[in-house]
C-alpha positions in Angstrom: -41.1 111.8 -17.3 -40.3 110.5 -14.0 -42.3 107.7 -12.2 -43.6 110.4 -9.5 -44.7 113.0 -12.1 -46.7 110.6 -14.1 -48.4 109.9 -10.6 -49.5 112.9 -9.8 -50.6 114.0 -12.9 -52.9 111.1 -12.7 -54.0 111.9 -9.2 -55.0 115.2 -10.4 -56.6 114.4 -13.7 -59.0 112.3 -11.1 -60.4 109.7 -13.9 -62.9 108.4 -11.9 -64.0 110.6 -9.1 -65.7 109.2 -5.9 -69.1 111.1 -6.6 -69.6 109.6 -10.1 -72.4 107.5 -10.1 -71.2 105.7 -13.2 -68.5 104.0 -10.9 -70.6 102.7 -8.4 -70.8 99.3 -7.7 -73.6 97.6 -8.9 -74.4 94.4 -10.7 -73.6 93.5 -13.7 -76.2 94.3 -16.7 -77.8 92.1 -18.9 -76.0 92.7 -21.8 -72.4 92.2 -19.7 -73.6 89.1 -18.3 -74.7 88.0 -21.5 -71.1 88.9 -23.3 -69.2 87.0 -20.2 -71.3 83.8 -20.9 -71.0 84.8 -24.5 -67.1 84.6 -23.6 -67.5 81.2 -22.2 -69.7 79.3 -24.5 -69.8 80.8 -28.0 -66.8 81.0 -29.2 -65.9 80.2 -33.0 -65.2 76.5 -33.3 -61.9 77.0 -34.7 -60.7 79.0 -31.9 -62.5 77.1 -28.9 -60.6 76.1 -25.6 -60.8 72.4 -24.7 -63.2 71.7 -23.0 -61.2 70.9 -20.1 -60.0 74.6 -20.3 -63.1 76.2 -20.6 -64.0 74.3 -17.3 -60.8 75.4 -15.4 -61.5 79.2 -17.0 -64.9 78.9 -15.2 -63.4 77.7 -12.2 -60.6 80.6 -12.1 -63.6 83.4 -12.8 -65.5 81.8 -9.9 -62.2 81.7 -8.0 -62.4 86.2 -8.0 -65.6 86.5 -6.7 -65.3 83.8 -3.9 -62.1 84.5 -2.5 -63.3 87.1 -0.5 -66.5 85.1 0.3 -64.9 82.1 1.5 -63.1 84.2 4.3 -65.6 85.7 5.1 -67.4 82.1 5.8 -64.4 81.5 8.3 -64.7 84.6 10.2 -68.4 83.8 10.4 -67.9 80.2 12.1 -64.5 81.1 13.7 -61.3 79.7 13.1 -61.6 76.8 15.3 -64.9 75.9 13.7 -63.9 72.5 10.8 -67.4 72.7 9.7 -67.3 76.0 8.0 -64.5 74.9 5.4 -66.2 71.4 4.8 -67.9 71.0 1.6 -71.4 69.7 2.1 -71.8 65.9 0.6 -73.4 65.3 -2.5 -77.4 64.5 -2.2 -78.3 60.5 -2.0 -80.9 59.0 -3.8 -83.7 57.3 -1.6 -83.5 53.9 -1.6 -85.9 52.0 -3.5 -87.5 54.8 -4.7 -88.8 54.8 -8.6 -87.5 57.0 -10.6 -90.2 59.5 -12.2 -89.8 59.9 -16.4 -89.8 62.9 -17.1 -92.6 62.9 -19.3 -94.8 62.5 -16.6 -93.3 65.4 -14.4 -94.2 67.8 -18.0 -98.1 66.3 -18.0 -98.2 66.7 -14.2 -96.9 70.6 -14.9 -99.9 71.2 -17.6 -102.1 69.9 -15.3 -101.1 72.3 -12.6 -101.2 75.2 -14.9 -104.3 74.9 -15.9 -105.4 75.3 -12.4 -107.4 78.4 -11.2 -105.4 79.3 -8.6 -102.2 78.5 -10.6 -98.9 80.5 -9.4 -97.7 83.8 -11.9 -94.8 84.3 -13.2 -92.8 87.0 -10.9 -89.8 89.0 -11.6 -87.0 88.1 -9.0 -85.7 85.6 -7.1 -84.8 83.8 -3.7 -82.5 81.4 -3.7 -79.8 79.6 -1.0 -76.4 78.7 -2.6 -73.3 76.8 -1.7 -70.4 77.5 -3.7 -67.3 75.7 -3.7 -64.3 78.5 -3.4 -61.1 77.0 -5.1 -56.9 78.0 -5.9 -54.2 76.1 -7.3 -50.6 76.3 -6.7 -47.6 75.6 -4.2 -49.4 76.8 -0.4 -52.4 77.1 -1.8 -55.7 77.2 0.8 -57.7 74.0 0.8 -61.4 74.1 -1.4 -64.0 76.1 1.2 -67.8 76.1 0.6 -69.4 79.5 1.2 -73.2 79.4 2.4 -75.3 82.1 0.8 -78.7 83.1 0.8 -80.0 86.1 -2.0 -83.4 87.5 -2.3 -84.1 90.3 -5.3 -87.2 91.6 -5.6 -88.9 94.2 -8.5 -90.7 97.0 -7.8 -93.4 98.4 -10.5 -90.8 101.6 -11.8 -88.3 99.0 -12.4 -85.5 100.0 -9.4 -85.3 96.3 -7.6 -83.2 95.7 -3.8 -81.5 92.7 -3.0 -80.1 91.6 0.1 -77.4 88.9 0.4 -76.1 87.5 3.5 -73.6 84.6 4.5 -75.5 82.0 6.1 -74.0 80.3 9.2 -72.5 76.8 7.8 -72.9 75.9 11.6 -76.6 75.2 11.0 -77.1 74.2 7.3 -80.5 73.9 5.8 -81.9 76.6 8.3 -83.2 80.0 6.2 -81.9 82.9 7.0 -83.7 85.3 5.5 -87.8 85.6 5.6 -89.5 86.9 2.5 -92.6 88.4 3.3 -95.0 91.0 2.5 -93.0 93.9 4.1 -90.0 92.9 2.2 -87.1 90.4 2.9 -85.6 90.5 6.8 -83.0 88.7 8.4 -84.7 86.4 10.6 -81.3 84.3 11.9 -78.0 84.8 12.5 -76.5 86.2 9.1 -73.6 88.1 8.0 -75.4 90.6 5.6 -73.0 90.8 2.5 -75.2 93.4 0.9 -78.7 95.2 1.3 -78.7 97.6 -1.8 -81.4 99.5 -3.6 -81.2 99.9 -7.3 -82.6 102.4 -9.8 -84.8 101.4 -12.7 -83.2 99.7 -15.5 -84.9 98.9 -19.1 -83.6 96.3 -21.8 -85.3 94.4 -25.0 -83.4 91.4 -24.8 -83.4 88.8 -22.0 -83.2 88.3 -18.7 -85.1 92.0 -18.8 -88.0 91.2 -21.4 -90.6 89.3 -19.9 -90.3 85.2 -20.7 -92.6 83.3 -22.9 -94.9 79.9 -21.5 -94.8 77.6 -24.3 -92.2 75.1 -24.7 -90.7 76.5 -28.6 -90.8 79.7 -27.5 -89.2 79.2 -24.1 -86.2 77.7 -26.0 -85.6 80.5 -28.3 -85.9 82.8 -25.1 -83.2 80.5 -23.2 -81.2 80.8 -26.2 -80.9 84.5 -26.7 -79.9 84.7 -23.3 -77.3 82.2 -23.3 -76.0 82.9 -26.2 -77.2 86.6 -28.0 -74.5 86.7 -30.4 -75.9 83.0 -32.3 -79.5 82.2 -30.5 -79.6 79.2 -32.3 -81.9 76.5 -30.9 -79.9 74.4 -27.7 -79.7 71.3 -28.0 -77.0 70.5 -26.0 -78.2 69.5 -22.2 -75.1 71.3 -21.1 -76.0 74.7 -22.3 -79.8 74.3 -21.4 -79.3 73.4 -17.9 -77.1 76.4 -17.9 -79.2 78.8 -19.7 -82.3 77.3 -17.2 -79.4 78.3 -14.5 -79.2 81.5 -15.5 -82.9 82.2 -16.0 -83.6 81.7 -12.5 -81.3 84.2 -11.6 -84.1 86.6 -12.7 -86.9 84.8 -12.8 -89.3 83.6 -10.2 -91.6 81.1 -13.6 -94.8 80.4 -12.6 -97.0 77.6 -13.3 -97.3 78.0 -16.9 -93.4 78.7 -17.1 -92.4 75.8 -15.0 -94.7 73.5 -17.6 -92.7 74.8 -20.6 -89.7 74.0 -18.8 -90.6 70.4 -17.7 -91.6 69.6 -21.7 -88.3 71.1 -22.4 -86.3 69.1 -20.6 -88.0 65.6 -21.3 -87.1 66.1 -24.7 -83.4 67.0 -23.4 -80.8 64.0 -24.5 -78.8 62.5 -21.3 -81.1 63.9 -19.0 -82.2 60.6 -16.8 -84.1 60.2 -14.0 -82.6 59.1 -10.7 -85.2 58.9 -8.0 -86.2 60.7 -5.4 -84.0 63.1 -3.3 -84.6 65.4 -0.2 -82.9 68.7 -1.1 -81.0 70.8 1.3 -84.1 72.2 2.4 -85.9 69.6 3.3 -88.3 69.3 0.2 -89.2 65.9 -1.3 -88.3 66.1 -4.8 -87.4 64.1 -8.0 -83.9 63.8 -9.2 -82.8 64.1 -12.8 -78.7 63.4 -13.3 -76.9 64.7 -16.6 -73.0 63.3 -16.3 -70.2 65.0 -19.2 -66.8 66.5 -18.9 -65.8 65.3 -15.3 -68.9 66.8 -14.2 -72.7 65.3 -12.6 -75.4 67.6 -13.3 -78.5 67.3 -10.8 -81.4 68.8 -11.5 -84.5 68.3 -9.1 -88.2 69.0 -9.5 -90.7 69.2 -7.7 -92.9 66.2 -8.9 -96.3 67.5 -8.4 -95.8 70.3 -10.3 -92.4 70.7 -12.3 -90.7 73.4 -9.9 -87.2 73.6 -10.1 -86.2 73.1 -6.5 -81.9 73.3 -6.9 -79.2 72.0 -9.5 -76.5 70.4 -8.0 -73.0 70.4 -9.3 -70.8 67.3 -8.6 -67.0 66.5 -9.4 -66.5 63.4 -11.0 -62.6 62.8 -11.3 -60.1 64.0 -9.2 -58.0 67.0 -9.7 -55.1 67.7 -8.0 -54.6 71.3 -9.7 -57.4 73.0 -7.8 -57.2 70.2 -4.8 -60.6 68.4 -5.5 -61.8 64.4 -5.6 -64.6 63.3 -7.2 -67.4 63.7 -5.1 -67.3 67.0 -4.3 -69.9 69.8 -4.4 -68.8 72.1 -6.9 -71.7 74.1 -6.0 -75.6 73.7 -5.2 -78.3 76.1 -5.6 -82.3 75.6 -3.9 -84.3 77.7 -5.1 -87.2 79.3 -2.8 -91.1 80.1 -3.5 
C-alpha cells in the first residue's frame, strides 16, 4: 500500500482522539514513576550499566524534559541577559564553623517532636529548583540552569492543583510564588509553566499511602518507593538520599517524620558533616556532604529540628561530553514550609 494510503487510513482510524481524557497530559503516576526509577536503579546485576552509564542515562532523560525549559529561561531574561544561562555556584561552607554530627541533629529532631505544637505531616509540596539543562555533540548549546518554583497541594477527595512557574534567574533567591491560605499565587514576576487541577487519584503503594514516623519503618517505606520490584532494606547512601529525594516530591514530613529521617541518616555510611551553610534562600542550616561516582551529594538540615531544607548536586570531574567542569551545579532543590 502506498505511503499516502497508509496515512489516511490512519488519520481516519483517529487512535487517539483530542476529546479522550486518557491522553491528556498529566503527571506521571506512582506506579510509572516508580517503574522509571525502577529502570534506573534495579536492574539485575548481571545486566547493570556502569555506573558511569547509568549517570549519563540520567543525564540524557533529564536532557527531554529541560530542553524546552532551558529556553524558556532565556526568553524570560532576554537574549542579552548572561545571567540567565549561568549556572549558580556551588554553596560555601562558613568559615570556622563546627560541623554538627549528625547524631545530634536526630536527638535535636525527637526533641522537637515531642513538642505540643509539633508540625504534621502534610501531603504536598513546595519546593524552588535549579536544574542544570545539558547536550552533547558537535554545535551543541552550552549547560543552562533553569529556575523553578512548584507548589502541589491535596485536597480532602484526593484531586490535588499544582502550579509551576519559571522564576526570573535575574533575581535569584527571591520566591515567587506565596503559599497561603487561599491557595498558592504568583506574587513576582514569573513565567507560569503550569496551573493545573487534577482529579482524585488512589494507590496502596508509595508515594500515595500515607508514610510511617519511626526510623525501621521509614526505611522499608523509602524502599518500596525506590525500588517496588526488590524493597529490600537501603543501605547504600546513594539510593537513600535519592529515595529521601523522591519522597519529598510528595511529601510535606512533619516533626515526627523529619525525626525518623534525621536517625536514618546518622546511621547512613559516607554521610559527613561539613559545617554550616546558608541555602539559596537565606536559611541557616547544617551541611552534610556524600562524594561517589564524580558526584558531591549535599544535603542540608535544619539544625534545630532536622528539616530537610535542599540537596545539592555537585560535579566533581570534568566532562567534556556534556560540556561540564567540576564544580558545577548539577541541580539544587530548597525545599519550602
Amino acid at each position: 500500500m502506498a505511503h499516502d494510503d497508509e496515512l489516511a487510513l490512519l488519520r481516519a482510524a483517529d487512535p487517539v482522539p483530542g476529546d479522550d481524557i486518557r491522553h491528556r497530559d498529566r503527571p506521571l503516576p506512582a506506579h510509572a514513576e516508580r517503574q522509571l526509577n525502577l529502570l534506573l536503579h534495579s536492574a539485575p546485576v548481571a545486566r547493570r550499566r556502569p555506573a558511569r552509564q547509568v549517570r549519563r542515562l540520567v543525564w540524557g532523560i533529564e536532557m527531554v524534559s529541560l530542553a524546552v525549559a532551558a529556553a524558556l529561561a532565556l526568553v524570560l531574561a532576554g537574549s542579552s541577559s548572561a545571567p540567565a544561562a549561568a549556572a549558580p555556584h556551588p554553596l560555601t561552607l562558613r568559615s570556622g564553623s563546627t560541623p554538627l554530627p549528625l547524631d545530634r541533629i536526630a536527638d535535636r529532631a525527637s526533641a522537637s517532636a515531642a513538642a505540643a505544637n509539633a508540625p504534621r505531616l502534610r501531603r504536598g509540596t513546595h519546593v524552588r529548583t535549579w536544574s542544570l539543562a545539558l547536550a552533547s555533540g558537535p554545535g551543541a548549546e552550552a549547560p543552562i540552569t533553569l529556575p523553578e518554583e512548584r507548589v502541589t497541594r491535596w485536597r480532602a477527595d484526593g484531586s490535588h492543583t499544582e502550579l509551576v512557574v519559571a522564576t526570573d534567574p535575574r533575581r535569584p533567591g527571591k520566591p515567587v510564588i506565596a503559599d497561603g491560605d487561599d491557595g498558592p499565587h504568583l506574587v513576582h514576576d514569573g513565567k507560569v509553566l503550569s496551573d493545573r487541577t487534577y482529579p482524585p487519584s488512589t494507590g496502596t503503594a508509595p508515594p500515595q499511602t500515607r508514610p510511617p514516623h519511626t526510623p525501621e519503618a521509614l526505611r522499608r517505606y523509602l524502599a518500596e518507593l525506590s525500588r517496588p520490584s526488590d524493597p529490600a532494606p537501603l543501605t547504600d547512601t546513594r539510593e537513600l538520599l535519592d529515595a529521601v529525594a523522591m519522597f519529598l516530591r510528595h511529601w510535606t514530613p512533619g516533626a515526627r517524620e523529619s525525626a525518623a529521617l534525621a536517625h536514618l541518616l546518622a546511621d547512613a555510611d559516607g554521610l559527613r558533616p561539613a559545617g554550616t551553610v546558608t541555602d539559596r534562600l537565606g536559611r541557616t542550616g547544617q551541611a552534610y556532604v556524600h562524594e561517589s561516582e564524580g558526584l558531591r551529594r549535599m544535603l542540608i538540615l535544619d539544625p534545630s529540628d532536622g528539616d530537610v531544607l535542599g540537596l545539592e548536586d555537585t560535579v566533581t570531574k570534568d566532562d567534556r561530553t556534556y560540556g561540564v567542569k567540576a564544580g558545577d551545579v548539577m541541580s539544587y532543590s530548597a525545599w519550602v514550609r
